[in-house]
VOFI-198483 format. One record per residue: residue in three letters; x negated, y negated, z of N, C-alpha, C, CB in turn. Coordinates in steps of 0.05 Angstrom, whole numbers, padded with zeros to 5 digits. Each point is the difference from the previous one (the first is absolute). Glycine has a CB too. Layout:
REM residues N
("Ala" (X Y Z) (X Y Z) (X Y Z) (X Y Z)),
...
***
This chain:
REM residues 192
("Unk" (01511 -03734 -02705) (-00007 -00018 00022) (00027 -00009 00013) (-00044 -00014 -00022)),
("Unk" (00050 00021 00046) (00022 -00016 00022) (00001 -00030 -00004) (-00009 00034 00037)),
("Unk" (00030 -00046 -00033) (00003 -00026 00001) (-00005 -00004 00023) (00026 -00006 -00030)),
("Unk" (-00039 -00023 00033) (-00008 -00016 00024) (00020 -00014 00011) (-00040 -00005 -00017)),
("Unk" (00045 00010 00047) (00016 -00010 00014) (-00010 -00026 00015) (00017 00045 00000)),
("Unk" (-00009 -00067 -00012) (-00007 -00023 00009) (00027 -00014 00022) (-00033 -00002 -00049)),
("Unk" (00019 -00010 00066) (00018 -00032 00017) (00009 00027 00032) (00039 -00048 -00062)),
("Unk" (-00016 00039 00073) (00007 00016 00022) (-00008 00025 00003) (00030 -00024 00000)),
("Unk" (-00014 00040 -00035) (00008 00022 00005) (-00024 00018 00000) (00046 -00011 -00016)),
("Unk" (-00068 00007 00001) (-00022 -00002 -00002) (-00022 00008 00027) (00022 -00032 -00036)),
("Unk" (-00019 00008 00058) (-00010 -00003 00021) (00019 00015 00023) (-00025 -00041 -00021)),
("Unk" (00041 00055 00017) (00022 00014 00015) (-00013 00031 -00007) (00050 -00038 -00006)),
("Unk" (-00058 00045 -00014) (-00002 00016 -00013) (-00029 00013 00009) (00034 -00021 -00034)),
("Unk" (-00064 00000 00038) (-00018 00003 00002) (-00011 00010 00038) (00004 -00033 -00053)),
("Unk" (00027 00005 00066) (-00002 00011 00026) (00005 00021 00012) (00003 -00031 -00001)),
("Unk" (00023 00038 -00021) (00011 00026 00009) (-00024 00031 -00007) (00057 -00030 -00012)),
("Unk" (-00075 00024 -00001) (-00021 00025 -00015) (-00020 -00007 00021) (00007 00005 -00059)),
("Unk" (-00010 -00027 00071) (-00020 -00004 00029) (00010 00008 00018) (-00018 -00032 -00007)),
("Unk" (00038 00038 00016) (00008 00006 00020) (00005 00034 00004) (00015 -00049 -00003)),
("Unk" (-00010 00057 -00015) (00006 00033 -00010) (-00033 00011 00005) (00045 -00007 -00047)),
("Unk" (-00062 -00008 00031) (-00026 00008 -00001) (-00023 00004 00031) (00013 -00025 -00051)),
("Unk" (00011 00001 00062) (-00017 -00004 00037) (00021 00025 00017) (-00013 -00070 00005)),
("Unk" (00031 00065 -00020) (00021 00026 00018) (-00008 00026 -00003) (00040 -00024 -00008)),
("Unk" (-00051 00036 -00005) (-00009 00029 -00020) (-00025 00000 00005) (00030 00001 -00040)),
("Unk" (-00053 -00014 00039) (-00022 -00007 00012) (-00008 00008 00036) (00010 -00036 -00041)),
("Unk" (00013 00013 00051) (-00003 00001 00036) (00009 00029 -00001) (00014 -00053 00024)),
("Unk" (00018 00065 -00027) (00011 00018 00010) (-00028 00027 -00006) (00060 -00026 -00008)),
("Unk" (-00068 00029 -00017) (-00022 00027 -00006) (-00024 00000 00025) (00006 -00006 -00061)),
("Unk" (-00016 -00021 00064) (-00015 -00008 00022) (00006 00004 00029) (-00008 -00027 -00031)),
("Unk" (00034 00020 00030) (00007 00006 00032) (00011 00028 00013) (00011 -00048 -00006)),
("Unk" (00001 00065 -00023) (-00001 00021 00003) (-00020 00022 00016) (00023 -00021 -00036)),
("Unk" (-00037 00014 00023) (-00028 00014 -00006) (-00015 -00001 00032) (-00005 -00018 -00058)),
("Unk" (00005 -00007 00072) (-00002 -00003 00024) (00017 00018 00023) (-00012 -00042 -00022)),
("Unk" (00040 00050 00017) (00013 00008 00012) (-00009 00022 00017) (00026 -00020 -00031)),
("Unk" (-00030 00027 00043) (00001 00037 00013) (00028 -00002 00011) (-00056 00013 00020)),
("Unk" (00051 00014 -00029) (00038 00007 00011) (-00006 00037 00003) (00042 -00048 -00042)),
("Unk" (-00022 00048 00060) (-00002 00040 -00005) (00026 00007 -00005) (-00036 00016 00037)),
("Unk" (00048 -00033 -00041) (00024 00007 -00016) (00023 -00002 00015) (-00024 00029 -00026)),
("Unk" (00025 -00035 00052) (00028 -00002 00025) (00003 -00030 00014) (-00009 00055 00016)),
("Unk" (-00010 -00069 -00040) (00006 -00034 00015) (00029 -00014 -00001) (-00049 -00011 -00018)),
("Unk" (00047 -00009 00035) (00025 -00020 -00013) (-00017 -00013 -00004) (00043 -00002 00019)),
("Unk" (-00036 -00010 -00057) (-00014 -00023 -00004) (00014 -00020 -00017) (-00038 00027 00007)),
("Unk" (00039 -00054 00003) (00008 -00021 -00007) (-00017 -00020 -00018) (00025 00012 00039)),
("Unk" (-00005 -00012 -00065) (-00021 -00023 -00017) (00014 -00023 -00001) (-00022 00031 -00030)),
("Unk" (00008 -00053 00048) (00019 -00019 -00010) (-00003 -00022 -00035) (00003 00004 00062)),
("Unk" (00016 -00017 -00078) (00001 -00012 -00020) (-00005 00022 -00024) (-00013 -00045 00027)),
("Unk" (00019 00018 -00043) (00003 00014 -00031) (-00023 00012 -00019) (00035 -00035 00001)),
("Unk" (-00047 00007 00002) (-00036 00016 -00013) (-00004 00025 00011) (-00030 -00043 00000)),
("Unk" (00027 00061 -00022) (-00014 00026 00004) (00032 00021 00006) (-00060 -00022 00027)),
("Unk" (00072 00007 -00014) (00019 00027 00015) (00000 00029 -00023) (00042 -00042 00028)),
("Unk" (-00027 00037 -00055) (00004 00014 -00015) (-00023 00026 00002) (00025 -00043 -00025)),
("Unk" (-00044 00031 00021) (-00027 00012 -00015) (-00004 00024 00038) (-00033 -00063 -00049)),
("Unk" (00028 00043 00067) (-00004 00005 00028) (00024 00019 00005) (-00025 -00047 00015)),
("Unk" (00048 00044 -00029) (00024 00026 00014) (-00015 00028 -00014) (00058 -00031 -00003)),
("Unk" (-00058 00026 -00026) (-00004 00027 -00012) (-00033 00007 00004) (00043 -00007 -00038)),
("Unk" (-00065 -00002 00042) (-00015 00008 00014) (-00001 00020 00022) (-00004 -00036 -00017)),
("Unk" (00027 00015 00049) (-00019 00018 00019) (00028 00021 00004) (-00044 -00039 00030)),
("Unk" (00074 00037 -00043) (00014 00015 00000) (-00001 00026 -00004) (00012 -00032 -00004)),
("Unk" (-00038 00040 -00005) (-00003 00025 -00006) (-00022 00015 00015) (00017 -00015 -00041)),
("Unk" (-00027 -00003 00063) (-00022 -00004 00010) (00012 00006 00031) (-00025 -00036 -00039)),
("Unk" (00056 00029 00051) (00017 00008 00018) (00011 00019 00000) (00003 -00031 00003)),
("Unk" (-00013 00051 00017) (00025 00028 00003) (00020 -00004 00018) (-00032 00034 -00008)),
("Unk" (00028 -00040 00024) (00019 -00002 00027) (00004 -00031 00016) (-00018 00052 00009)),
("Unk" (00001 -00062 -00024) (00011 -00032 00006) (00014 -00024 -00022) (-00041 00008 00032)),
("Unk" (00042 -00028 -00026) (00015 -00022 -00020) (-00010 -00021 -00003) (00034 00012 00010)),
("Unk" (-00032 -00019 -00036) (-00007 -00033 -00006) (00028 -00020 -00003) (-00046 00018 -00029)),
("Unk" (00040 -00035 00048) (00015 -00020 00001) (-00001 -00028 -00029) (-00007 00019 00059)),
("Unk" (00015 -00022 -00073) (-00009 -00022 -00025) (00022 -00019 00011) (-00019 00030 -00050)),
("Unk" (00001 -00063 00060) (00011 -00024 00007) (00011 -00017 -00021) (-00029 00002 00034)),
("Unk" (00047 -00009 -00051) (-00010 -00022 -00016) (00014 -00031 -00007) (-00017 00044 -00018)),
("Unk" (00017 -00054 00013) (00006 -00032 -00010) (00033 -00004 00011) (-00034 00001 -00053)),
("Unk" (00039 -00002 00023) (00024 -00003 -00013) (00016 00028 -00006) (-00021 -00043 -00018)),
("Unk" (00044 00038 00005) (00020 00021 00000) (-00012 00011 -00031) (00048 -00022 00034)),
("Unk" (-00055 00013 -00055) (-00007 00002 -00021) (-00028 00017 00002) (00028 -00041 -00013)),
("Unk" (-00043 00038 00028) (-00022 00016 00008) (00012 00020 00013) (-00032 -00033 00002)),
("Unk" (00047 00034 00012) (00014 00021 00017) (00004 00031 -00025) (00031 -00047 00039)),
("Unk" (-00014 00030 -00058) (00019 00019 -00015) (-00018 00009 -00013) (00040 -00018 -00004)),
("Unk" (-00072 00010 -00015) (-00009 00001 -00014) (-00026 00029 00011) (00022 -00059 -00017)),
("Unk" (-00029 00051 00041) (-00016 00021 00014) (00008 00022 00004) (-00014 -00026 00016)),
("Unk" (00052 00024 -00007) (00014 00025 00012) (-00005 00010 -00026) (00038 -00011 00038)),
("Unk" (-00026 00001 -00058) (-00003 00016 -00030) (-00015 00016 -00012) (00012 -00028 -00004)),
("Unk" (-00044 00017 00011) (-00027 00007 -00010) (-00005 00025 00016) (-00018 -00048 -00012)),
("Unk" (00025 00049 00050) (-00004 00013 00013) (00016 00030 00008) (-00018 -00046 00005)),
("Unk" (00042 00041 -00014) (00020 00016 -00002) (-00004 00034 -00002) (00016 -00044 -00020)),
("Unk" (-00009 00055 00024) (-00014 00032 00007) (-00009 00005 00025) (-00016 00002 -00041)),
("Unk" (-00002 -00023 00045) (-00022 00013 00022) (00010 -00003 00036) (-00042 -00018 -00040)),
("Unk" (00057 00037 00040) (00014 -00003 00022) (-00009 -00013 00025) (00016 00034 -00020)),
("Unk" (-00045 -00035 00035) (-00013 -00010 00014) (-00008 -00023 00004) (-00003 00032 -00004)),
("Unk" (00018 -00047 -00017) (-00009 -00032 -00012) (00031 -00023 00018) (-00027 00023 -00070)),
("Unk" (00029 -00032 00072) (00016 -00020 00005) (-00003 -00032 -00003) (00008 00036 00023)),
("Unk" (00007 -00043 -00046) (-00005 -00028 00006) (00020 -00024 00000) (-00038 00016 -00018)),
("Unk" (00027 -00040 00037) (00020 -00016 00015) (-00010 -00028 -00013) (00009 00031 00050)),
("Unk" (00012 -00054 -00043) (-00010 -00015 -00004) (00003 -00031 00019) (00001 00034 -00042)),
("Unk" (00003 -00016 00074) (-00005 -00012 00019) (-00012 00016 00026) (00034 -00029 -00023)),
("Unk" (-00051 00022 00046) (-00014 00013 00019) (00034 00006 00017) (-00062 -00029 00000)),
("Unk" (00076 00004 00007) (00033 00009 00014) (00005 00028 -00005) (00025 -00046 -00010)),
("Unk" (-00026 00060 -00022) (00014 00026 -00006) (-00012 00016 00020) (00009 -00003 -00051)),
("Unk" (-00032 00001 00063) (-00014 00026 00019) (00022 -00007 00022) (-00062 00004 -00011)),
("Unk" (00058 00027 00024) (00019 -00002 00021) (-00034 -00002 00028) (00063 00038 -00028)),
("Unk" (-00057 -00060 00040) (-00022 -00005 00026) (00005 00026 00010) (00001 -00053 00016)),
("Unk" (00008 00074 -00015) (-00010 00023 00016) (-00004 00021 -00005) (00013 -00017 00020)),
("Unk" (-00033 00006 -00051) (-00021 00021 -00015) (-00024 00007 00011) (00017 -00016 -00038)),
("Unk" (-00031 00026 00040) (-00033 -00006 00013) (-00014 -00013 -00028) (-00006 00048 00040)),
("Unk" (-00014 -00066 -00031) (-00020 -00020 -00017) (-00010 00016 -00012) (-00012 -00032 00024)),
("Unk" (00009 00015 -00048) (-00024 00011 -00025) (-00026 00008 00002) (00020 -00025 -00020)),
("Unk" (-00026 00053 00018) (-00029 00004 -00003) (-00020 -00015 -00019) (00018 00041 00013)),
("Unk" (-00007 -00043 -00031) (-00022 -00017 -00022) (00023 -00020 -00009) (-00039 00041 -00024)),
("Unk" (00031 -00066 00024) (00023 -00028 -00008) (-00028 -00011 -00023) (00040 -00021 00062)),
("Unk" (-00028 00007 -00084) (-00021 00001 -00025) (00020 -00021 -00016) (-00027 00056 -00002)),
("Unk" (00004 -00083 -00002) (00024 -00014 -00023) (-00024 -00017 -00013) (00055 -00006 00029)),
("Unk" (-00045 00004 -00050) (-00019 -00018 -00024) (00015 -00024 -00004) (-00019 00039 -00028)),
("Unk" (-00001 -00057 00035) (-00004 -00030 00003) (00030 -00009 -00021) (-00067 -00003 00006)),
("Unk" (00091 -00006 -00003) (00006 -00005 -00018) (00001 -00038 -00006) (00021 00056 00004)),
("Unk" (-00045 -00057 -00009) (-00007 -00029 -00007) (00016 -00023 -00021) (-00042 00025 00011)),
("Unk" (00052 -00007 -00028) (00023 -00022 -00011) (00022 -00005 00016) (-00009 00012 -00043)),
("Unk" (00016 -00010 00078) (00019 -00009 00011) (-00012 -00011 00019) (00030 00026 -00013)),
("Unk" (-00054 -00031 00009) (-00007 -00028 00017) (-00014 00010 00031) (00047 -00031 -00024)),
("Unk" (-00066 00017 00038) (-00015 00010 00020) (00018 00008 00030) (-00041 -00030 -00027)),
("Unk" (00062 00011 00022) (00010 00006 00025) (00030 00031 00005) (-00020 -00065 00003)),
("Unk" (00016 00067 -00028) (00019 00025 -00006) (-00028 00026 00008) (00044 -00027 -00051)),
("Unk" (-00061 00022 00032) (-00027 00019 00008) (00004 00006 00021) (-00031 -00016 -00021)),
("Unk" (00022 -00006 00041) (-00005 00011 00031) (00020 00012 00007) (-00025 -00031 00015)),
("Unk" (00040 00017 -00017) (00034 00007 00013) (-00003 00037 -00008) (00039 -00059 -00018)),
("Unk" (-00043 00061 00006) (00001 00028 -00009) (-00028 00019 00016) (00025 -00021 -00053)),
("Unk" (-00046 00008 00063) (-00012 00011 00009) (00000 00002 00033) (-00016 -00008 -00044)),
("Unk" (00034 -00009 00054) (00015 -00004 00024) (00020 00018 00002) (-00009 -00042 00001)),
("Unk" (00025 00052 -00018) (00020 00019 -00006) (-00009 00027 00003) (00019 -00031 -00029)),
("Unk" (-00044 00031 00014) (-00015 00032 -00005) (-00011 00003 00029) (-00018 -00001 -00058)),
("Unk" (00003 -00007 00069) (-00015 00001 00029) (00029 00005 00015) (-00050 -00038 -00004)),
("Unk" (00064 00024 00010) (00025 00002 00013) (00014 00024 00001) (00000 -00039 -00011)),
("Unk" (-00005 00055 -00008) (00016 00031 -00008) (-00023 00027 -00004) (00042 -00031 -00032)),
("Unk" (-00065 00018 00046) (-00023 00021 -00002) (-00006 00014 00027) (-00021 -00027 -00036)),
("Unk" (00021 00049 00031) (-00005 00015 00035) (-00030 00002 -00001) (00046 00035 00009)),
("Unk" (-00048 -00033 00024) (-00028 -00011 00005) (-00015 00016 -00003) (00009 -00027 00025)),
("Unk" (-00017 00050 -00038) (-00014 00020 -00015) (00003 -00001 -00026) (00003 00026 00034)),
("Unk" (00010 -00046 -00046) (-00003 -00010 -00025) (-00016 -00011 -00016) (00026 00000 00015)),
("Unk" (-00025 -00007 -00042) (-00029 -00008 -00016) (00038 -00017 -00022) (-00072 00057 00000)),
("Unk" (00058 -00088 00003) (00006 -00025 -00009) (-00013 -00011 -00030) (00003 -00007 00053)),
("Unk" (-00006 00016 -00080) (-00014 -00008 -00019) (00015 -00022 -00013) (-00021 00044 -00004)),
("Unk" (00005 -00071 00000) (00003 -00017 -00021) (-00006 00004 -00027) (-00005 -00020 00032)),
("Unk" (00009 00015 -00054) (-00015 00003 -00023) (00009 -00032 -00017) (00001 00065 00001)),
("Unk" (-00028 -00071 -00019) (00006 -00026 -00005) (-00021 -00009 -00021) (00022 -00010 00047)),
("Unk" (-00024 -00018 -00057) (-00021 -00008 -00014) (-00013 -00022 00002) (00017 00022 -00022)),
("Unk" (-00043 -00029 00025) (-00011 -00012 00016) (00003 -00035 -00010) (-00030 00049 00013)),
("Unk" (00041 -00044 -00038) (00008 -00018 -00017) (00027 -00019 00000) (-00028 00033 -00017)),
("Unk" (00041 -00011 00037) (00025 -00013 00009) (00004 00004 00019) (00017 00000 -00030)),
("Unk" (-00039 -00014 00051) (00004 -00008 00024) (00004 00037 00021) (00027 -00061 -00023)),
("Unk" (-00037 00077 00011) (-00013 00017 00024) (-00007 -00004 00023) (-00010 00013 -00026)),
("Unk" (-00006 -00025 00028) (-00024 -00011 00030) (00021 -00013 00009) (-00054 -00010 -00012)),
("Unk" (00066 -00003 00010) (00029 -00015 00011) (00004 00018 00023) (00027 -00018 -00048)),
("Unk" (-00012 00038 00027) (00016 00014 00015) (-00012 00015 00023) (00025 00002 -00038)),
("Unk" (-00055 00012 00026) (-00012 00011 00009) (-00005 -00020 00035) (-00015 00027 -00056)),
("Unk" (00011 -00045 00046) (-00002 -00023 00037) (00027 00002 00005) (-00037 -00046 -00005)),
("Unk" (00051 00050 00005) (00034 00003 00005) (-00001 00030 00019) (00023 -00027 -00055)),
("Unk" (-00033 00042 00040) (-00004 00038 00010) (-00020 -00004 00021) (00006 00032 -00049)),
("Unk" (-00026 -00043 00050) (-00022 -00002 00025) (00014 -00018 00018) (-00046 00005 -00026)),
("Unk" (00065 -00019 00026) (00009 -00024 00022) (00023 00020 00027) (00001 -00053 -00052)),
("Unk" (00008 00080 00030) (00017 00020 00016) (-00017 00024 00007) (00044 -00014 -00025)),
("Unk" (-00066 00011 00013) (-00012 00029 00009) (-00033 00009 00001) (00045 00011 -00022)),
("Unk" (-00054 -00007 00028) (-00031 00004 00006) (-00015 00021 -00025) (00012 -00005 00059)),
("Unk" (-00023 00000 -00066) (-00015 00024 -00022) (00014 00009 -00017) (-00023 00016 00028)),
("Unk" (00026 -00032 -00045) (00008 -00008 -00023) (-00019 00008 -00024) (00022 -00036 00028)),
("Unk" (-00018 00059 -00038) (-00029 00012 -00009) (00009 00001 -00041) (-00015 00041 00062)),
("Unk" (-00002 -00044 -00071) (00001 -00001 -00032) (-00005 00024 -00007) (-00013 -00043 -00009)),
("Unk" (00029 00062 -00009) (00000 00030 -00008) (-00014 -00008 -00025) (00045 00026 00022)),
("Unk" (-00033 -00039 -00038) (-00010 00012 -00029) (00008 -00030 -00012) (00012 00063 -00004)),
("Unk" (-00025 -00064 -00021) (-00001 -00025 -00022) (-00007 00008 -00030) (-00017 -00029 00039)),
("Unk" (00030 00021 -00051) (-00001 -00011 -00026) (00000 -00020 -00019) (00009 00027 00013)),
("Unk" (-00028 -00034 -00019) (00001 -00025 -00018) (00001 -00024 00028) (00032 00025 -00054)),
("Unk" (-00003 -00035 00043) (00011 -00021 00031) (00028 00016 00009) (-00017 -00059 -00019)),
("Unk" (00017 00077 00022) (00020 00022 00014) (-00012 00002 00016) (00021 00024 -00025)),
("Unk" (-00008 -00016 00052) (-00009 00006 00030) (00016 00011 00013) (-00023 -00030 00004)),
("Unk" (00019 00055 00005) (00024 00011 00029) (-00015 -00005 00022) (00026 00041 -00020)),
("Unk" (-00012 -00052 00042) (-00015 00002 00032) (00033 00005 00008) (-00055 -00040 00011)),
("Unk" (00040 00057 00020) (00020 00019 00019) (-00007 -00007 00028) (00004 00042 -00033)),
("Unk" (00010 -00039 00050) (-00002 -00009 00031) (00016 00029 00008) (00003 -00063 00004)),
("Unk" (-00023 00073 00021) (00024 00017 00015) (00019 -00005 00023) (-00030 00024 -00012)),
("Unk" (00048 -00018 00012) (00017 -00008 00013) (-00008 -00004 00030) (00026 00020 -00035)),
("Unk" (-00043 -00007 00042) (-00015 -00003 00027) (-00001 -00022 00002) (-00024 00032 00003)),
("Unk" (00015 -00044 -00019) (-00022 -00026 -00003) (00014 -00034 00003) (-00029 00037 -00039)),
("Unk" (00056 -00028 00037) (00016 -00019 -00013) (00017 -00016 00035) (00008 00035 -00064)),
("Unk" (-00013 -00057 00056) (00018 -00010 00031) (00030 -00004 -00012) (-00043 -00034 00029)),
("Unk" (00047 00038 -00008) (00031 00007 -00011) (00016 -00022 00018) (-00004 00058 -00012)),
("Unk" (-00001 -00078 00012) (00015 -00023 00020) (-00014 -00020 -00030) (-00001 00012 00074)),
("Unk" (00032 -00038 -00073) (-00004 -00015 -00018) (00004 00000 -00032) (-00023 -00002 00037)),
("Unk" (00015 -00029 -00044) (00003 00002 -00031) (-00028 -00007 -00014) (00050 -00015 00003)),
("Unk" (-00064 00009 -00022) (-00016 00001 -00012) (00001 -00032 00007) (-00001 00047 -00032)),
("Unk" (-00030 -00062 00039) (00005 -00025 00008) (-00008 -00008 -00019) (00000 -00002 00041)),
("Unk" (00011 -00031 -00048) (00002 -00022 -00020) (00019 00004 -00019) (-00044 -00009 00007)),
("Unk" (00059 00031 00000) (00022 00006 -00025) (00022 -00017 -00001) (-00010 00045 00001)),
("Unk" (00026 -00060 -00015) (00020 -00013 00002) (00017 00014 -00003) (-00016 -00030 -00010)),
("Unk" (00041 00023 00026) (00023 00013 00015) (00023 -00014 -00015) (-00023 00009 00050)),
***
C-alpha cells in the first residue's frame, strides 16, 4: 500500500491528477469532433489537451500544420519535448510569434483552461475567433462543471449558432463557423 499524501502536497497532487484527467478526457473528445482532410492550418490554443491533441491529429495532417499555443515557457519546453519528431507540429508560447501575414486558421480549437480564471478563458476565445478564416470551424471544449456555459455565453455574444457536437458525462465540445462569427468588437461585460 502507497503512503498517503496528506496537507499541501497532497492537495497539489490531487489537483494536478484532475486536471490531467480533464486534459486527456476533453482533448480524445475534441479530437474526435475534428474533420480534417489532412491540408488544414490548425491552431490549438492552451495547455489542456495540447500534448494528447498534437499527437492525435499530427498524424491525421498531410499537407497542413498544427499550430500548439501555450502558457508559460515551462509548458512551452515540455510539449516541444513530447511533440518532437512530428515535423508538422509547431509550438509557441505567444500569438506575437505568428507572423500577421500568414492566412487564418481553418480550424482554431482550445480547451477551457479554467484553472487560469474566466477572464483568461475568454481572452483566449477572443484570440481564437480573431485568427479564424471565415470558412472556418471555431471548437470550444470544456466542463460543464467548471463554468462551460460561461464561456459558452461568451462564444454566442461573438457569433451566431453556436451548436453542441458531442458530450460526455459533464464534457462538452461546441463549434461556431466562422461565417457566423461578427468580427467587430470584444466579448461584452468582460473586464478590461
Amino acid at each position: 500500500m502507497g503512503k498517503v499524501v496528506r496537507g499541501r502536497a497532497g492537495r497539489e497532487s490531487k489537483r494536478d491528477e484532475i486536471f490531467e484527467q480533464y486534459s486527456t478526457a476533453l482533448a480524445q473528445l475534441l479530437q474526435a469532433q475534428m474533420r480534417t482532410n489532412g491540408a488544414e492550418r490548425i491552431l490549438h490554443l492552451g495547455s489542456p489537451g495540447a500534448t494528447q491533441l498534437g499527437e492525435q491529429l499530427a498524424t491525421r495532417l498531410t499537407t497542413g500544420e498544427l499550430v500548439i499555443c501555450v502558457y508559460t515557457y515551462d509548458e512551452l519546453e515540455e510539449t516541444r519535448a513530447a511533440l518532437a519528431g512530428l515535423g508538422n507540429v509547431h509550438v509557441i508560447n505567444d500569438l506575437e510569434d505568428l507572423d500577421e501575414d500568414e492566412p487564418p486558421f481553418d480550424i482554431v480549437s482550445c480547451i477551457a483552461p479554467y484553472h487560469l480564471g474566466r477572464d483568461t478563458v475568454i481572452a483566449q476565445i477572443e484570440l481564437g475567433v480573431a485568427r479564424l478564416a471565415n470558412e472556418g470551424i471555431f471548437y470550444l471544449a470544456g466542463d460543464k462543471q467548471r463554468e462551460l456555459d460561461r464561456y459558452t455565453e461568451a462564444l454566442s455574444s461573438l457569433a451566431r449558432d453556436v451548436q453542441q457536437l458531442a458530450s460526455r458525462g459533464q464534457y462538452r465540445v461546441v463549434s461556431v463557423n466562422g461565417a457566423n462569427i461578427r468580427r467587430s468588437g470584444r466579448i461584452s461585460g468582460r473586464k478590461n
